[in-house]
C-alpha positions as CSV (number, residue, x, y, z in Angstrom):
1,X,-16.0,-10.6,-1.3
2,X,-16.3,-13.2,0.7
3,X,-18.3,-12.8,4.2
4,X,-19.8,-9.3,2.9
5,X,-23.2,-8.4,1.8
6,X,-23.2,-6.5,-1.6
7,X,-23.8,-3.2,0.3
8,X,-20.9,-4.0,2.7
9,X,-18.4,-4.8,-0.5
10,X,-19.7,-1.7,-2.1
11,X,-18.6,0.4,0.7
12,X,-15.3,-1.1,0.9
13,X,-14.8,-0.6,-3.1
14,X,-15.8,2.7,-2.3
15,X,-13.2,3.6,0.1
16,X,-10.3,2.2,-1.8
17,X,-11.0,4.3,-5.1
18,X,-9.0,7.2,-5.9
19,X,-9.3,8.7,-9.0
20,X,-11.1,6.2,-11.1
21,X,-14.4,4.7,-10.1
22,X,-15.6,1.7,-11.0
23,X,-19.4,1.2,-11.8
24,X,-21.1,-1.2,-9.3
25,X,-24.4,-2.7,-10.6
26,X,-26.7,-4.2,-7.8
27,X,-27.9,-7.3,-9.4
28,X,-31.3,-8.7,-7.0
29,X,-34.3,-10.4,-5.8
30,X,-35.0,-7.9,-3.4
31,X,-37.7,-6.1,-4.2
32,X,-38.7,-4.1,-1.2
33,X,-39.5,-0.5,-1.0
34,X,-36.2,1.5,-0.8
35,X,-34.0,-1.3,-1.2
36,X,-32.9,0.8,-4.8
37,X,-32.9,4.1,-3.2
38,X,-30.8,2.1,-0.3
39,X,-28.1,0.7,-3.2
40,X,-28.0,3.9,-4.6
41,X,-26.9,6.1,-1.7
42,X,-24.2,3.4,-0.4
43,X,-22.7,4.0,-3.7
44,X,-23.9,1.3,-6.3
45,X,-24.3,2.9,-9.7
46,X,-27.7,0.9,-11.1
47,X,-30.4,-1.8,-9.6
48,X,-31.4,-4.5,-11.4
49,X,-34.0,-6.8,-10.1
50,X,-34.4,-10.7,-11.5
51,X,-35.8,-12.3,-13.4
52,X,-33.6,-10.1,-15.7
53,X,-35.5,-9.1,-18.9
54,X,-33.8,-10.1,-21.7
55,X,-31.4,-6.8,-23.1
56,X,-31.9,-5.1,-19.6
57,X,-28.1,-6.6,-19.0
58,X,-27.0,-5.1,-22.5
59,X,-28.3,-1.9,-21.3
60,X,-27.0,-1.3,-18.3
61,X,-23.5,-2.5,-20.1
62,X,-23.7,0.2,-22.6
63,X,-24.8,2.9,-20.1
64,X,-22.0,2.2,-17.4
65,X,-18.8,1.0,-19.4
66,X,-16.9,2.5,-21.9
C-alpha cells in the first residue's frame, strides 16, 4: 500500500476482514528490541528478519497457508 508503513497497512487489512483472515508476514531489517512483539500485537501473524535463512521462507509458508 502505497504511502503506508507495513504496521499502518496491517491495520488497515485488519479492519476490512470479516470472516476470513489473511496471514500477514512482517518481512524486515529491523532488528530492535520489541520491534516483533510490536508486529505481533498490530496484527501481523510472524516476523522474519533478513538476511533470510535459506528454508525460513518455506517455513513460514507451510505454517501460515493452507
Amino acid at each position: 500500500m502505497p504511502g503506508m508503513s507495513g504496521l499502518e497497512a496491517t491495520s488497515q487489512i485488519r479492519r476490512w476482514e470479516s470472516d476470513k483472515r489473511t496471514p500477514i508476514i512482517a518481512l524486515t531489517a529491523a532488528v530492535q528490541k520489541g520491534d516483533r512483539e510490536k508486529c505481533l500485537s498490530i496484527g501481523m501473524d510472524d516476523y522474519v528478519t533478513k538476511p533470510v535463512v535459506k528454508g525460513t521462507i518455506a517455513k513460514i509458508l507451510q505454517r501460515w497457508l493452507p
